[in-house]
C-alpha positions in Angstrom: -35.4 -11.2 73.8 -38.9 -11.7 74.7 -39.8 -14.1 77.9 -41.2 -17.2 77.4 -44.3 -18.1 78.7 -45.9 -19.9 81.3 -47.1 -23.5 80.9 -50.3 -23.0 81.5 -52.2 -25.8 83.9 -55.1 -26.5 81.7 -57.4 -23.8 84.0 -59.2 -20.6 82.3 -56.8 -17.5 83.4 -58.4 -15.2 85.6 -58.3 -11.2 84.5 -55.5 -9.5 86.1 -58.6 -7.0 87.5 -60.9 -9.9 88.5 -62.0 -9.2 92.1 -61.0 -12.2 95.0 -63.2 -15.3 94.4 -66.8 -15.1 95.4 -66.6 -11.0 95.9 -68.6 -8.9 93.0 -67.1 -5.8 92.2 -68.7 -2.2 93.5 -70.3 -0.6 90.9 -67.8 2.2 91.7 -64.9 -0.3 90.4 -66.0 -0.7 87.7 -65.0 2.2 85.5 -61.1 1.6 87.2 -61.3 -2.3 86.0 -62.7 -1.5 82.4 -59.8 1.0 82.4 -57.1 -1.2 83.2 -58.4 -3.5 81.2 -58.1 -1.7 77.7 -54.7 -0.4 79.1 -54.0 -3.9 78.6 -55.5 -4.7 75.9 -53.0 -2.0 73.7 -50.0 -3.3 75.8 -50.3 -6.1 73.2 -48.2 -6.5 70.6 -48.9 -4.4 67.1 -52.1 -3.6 68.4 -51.1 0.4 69.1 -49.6 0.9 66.4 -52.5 -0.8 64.1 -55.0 1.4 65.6 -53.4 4.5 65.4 -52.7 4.0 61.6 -56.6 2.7 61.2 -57.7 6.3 63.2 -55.3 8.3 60.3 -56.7 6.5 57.7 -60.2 7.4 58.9 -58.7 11.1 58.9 -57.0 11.2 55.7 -60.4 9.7 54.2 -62.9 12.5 56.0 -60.3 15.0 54.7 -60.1 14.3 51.3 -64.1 14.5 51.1 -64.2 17.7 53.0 -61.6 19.8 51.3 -62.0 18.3 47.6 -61.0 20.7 44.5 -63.4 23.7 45.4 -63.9 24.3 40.9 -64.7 20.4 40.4 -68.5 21.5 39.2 -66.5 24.6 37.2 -66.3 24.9 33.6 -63.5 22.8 32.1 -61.3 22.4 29.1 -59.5 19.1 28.8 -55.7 19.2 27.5 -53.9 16.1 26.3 -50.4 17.0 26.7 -48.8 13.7 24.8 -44.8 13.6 24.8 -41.8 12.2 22.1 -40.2 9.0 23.0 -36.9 9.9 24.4 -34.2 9.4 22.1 -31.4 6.4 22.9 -29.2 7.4 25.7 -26.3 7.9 23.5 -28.2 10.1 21.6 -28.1 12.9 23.8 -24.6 14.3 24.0 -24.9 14.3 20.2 -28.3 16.4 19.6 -28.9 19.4 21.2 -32.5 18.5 21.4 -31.9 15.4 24.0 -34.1 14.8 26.5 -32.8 14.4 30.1 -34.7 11.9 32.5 -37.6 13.4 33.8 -38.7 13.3 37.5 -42.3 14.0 39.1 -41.7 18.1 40.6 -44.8 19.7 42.0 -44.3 23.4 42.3 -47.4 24.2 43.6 -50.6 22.7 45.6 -52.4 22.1 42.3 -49.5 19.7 40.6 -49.5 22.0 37.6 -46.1 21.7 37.3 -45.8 17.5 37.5 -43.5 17.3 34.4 -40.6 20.1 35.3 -37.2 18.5 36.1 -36.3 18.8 39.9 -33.0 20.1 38.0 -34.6 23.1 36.2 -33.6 25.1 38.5 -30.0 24.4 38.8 -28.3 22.6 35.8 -27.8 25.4 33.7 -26.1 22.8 30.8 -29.1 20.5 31.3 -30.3 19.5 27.1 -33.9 20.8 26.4 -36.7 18.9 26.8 -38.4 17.7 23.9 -42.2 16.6 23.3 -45.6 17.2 21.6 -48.3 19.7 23.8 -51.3 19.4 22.1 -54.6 21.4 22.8 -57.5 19.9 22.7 -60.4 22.7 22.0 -64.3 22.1 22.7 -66.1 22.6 19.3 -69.2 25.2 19.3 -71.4 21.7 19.0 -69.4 19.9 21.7 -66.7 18.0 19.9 -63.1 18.5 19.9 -61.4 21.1 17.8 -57.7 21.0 17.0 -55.1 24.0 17.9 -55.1 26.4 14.7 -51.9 26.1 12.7 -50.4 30.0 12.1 -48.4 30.7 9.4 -44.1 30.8 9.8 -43.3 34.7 11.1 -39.9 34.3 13.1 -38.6 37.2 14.3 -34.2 37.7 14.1 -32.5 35.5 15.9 -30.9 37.2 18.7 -28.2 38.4 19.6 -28.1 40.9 17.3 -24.8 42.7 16.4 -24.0 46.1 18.7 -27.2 45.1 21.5 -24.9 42.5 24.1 -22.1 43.8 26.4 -20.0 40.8 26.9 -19.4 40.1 31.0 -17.7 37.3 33.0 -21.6 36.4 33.9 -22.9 36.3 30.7 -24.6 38.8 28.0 -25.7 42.4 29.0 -28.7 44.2 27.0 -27.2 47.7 25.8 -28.1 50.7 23.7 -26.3 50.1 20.2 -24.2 52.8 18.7 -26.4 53.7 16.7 -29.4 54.4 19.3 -30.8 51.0 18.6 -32.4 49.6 21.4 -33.1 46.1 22.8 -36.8 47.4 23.1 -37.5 48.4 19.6 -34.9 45.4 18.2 -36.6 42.5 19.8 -40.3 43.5 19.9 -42.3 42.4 17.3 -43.0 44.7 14.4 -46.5 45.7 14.9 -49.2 48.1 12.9 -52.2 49.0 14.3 -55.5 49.0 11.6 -57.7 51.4 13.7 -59.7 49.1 15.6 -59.5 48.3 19.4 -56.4 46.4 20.5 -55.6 44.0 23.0 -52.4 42.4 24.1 -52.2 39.3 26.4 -48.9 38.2 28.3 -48.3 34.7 29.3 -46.1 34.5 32.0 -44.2 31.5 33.8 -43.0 30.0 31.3 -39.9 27.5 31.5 -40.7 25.7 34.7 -43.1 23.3 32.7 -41.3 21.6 29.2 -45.1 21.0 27.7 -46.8 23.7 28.7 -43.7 25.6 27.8 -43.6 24.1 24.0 -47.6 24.3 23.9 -47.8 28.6 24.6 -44.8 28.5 21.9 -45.8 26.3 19.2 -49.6 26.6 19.5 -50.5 30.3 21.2 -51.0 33.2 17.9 -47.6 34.8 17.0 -48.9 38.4 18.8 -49.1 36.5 21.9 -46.4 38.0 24.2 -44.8 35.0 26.3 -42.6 35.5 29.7 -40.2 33.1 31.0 -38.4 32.7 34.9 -34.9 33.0 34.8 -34.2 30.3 37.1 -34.8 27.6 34.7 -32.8 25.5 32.4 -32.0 26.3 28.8 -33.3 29.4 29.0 -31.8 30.5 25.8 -32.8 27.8 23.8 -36.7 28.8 24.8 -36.2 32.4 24.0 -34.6 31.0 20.7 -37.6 28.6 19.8 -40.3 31.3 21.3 -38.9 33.9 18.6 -38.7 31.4 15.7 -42.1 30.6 16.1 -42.9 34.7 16.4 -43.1 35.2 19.6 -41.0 38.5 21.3 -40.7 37.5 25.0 -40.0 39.3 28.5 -37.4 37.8 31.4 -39.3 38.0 34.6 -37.7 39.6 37.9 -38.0 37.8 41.0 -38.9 40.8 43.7 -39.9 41.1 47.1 -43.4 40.4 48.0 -45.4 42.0 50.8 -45.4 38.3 52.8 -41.2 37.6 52.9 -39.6 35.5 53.7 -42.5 33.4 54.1 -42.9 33.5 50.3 -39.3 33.8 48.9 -38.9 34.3 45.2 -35.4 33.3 45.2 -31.8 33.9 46.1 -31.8 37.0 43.2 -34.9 38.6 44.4 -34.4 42.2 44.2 -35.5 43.7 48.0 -36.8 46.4 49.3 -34.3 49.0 51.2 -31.5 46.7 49.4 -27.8 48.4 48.9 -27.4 49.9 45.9 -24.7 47.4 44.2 -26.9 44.5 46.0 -29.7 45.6 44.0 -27.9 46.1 40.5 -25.8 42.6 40.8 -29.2 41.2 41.1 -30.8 42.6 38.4 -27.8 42.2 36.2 -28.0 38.4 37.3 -31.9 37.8 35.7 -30.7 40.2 32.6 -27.3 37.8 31.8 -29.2 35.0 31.7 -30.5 35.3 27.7 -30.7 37.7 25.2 -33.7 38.1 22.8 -36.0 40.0 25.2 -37.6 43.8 24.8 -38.5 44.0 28.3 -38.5 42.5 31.8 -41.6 41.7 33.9 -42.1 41.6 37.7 -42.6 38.3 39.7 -44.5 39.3 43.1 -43.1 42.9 44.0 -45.4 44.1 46.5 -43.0 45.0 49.1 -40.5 46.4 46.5 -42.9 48.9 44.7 -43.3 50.5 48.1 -39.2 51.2 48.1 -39.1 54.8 45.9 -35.1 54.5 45.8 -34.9 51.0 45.0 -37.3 51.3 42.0 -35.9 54.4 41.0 -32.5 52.1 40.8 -34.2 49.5 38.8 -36.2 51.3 36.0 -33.1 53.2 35.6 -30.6 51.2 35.1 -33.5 49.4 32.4 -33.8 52.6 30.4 -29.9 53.3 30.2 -30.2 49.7 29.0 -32.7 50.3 26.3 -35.0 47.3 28.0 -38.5 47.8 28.7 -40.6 46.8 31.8 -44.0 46.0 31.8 -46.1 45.1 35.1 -48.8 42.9 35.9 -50.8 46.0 37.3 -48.6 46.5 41.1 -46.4 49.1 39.3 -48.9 51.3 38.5 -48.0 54.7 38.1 -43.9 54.4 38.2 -42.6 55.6 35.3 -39.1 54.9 34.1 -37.1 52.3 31.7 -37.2 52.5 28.3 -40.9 51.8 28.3 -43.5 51.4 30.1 -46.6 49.6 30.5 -49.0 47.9 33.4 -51.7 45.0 32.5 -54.8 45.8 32.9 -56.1 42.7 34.5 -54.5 39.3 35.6 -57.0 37.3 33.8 -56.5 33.7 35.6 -56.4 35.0 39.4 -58.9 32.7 39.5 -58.0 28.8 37.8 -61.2 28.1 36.0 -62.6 28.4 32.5 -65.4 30.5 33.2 -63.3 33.1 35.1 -61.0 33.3 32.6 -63.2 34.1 30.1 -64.9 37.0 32.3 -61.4 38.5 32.1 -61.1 38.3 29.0 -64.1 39.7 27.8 -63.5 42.9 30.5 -60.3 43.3 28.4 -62.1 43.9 25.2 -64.4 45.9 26.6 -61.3 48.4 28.1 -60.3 48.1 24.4 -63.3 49.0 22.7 -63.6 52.3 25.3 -60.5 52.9 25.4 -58.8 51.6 22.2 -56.4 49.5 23.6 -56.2 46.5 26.9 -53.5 44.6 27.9 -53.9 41.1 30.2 -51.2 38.9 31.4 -51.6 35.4 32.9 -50.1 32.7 34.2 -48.8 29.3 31.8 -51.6 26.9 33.7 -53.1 24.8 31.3 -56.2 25.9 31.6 -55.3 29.7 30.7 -53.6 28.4 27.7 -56.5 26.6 26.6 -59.0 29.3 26.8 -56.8 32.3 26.2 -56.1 29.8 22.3 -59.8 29.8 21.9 -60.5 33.6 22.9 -58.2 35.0 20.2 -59.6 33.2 18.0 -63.1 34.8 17.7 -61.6 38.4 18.0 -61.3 39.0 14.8 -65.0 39.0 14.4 -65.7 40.7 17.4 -63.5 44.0 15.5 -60.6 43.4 17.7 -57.0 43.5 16.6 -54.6 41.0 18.7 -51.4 43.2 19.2 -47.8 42.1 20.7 -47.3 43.8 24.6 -44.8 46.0 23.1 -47.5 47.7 21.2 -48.8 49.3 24.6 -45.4 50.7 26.0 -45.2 54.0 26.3 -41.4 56.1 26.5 
């Protein structure tokens, strides 16, 4: 309860800090009754706590203009990314193709990711997501282009009969009885013409629904794509990737030279890891779906350093007949069934006009050394001009392969 005031008498009130009647302060006073008096003054009611939130405000606003987006003046290419309506509720226990409600995720500082569920990475049973991802292109005289439309080239649906080991926690790759392997089964079929190749890998794929259906449905056939096995409906992607002629790669989560401040997950394979640690966890990524020719690495830098634990790994791959191929930090380890390291990771840095610079340097590795494989990450923007790059190779005398084309045994 608050006290109630004083009548007052009708007379002015005097400060608190006034000196007696008739005296004038010292001028050496005067800094000690200034200072009560704003001590005061925020004893008031609401008044701290309204000028404490008016100084962050002032903060928050000086911040923003200080450490804007560093690539605003960068090259761009603007994406419209326009989704379905989602079907009635009851609609969705009867179509395999319901949408689930949707929740704002960021997964990262740059909000690339604004349209994954928060569930992706748990409900395994969770319906897949559906939606239109459209590209929008700049034309050679400024105006929009539309994606390119290929032409139908789906590749077997998987599994296929004699390649899956049946466990408790789902399918196993294996070698078939008849020497088939999951490598040469699930790539696509590829012939080269004689001229230079390249190869690009998208990778990430899965945590974002539209860029997810945008690097299926709208990225050329020969266009290797690379999903997380944490997500949702992981199965269904590698099902709709290969329909629309795609082969695709599971990635493995792996321990980065800065863990555990940046943790790749509870199945990251570590470094110095027990023996049956390290296979239950890479078992765990490869039950998750079948369909894929190869595995990729997520981070790794710490692991690559561990000779027994990727002697382990790219062994238990080859008696699997699965492939691995790195984004360039496996250099030099051989092993699995085959083998392959990018080149360059063309979007290390997120604008248009690095991109490109990468993407040239890969045709020119191709054209000296006949063939150049790139992998990147599923932002938007890397979509966007990766689309735009393969189409002019062609004329350049290029030939767009699959990644499979550039393993090695």
């Amino acid at each position: 309860m608050f006290a109630k005031p004083k009548p007052s008498s009708g007379l002015p009130r005097r400060p608190r800090f006034d000196p007696p009647h008739g005296a004038r302060p010292h001028v050496r006073e005067l800094p000690k009754i200034w200072a009560g008096r704003i001590v005061e003054f925020f004893k008031k009611p609401y008044v701290a706590p309204v000028s404490a939130l008016a100084v962050f405000a002032v903060a928050v606003f000086a911040f923003l203009n200080l450490a804007g987006d560093p690539d605003a003046a960068s090259p761009s290419i603007r994406i419209n990314l326009a989704k379905d309506k989602a079907p009635p509720p009851a609609a969705h226990a009867a179509t395999e193709g319901g949408q689930a409600g949707m929740q704002a995720f960021t997964l990262d500082s740059l909000g690339l990711f604004g349209d994954a569920s928060a569930d992706a990475f748990t409900d395994a049973n969770a319906p897949p997501v559906q939606g239109t991802a459209v590209i929008t292109l700049p034309g050679d005289d400024g105006t929009s282009a539309p994606a390119p439309k290929f032409p139908p080239s789906p590749l077997a649906q998987a599994p296929i009969g004699g390649l899956v080991q049946t466990t408790d926690n789902g399918p196993l790759p294996i070698i078939a009885p008849n020497g088939q392997t999951p490598a040469s089964a699930y790539a696509r079929p590829f012939k080269g013409d004689g001229r230079p190749m390249v190869a690009l890998v998208v990778g990430g794929l899965g945590l974002n629904p539209a860029t997810t259906k945008q690097a299926i449905e709208q990225l050329p056939p020969q266009v290797t794509l690379s999903f997380v096995p944490y997500v949702a409906n992981l199965q269904n992607w590698i099902d709709q990737a290969r329909a629309a002629g795609h082969e695709v790669m599971i990635e493995v989560p792996m321990q980065p030279t800065n863990y555990p401040d940046n943790d790749p997950g509870p199945q990251t394979l570590l470094a110095n890891a027990r023996t049956d640690d390290l296979i239950g966890h890479l078992n765990w990524a490869l039950s998750r779906a079948t369909g894929y020719f190869a595995v990729s690495n997520y981070q790794g830098g710490a692991f690559f350093k561990d000779k027994a634990g990727t002697t382990v790994f790219l062994q238990n791959l080859k008696t699997r007949g699965v492939s691995f191929i790195d984004d360039g930090q496996a250099r030099g380890l051989d092993g699995a069934w085959g083998r392959a390291s990018a080149d360059r990771i063309i979007d290390n840095q997120i604008n248009a006009t690095a991109i490109n610079a990468q993407l040239g340097g890969l045709e020119t590795t191709a054209k000296s050394r006949g063939s150049a494989l790139g992998t990147g990450f599923a932002y938007p923007v890397t979509l966007a001009v990766a689309l735009k790059w393969t189409q002019g190779l062609d004329a350049r005398g290029i030939q767009l392969a699959p990644a499979s084309a550039m393993t090695h045994q």
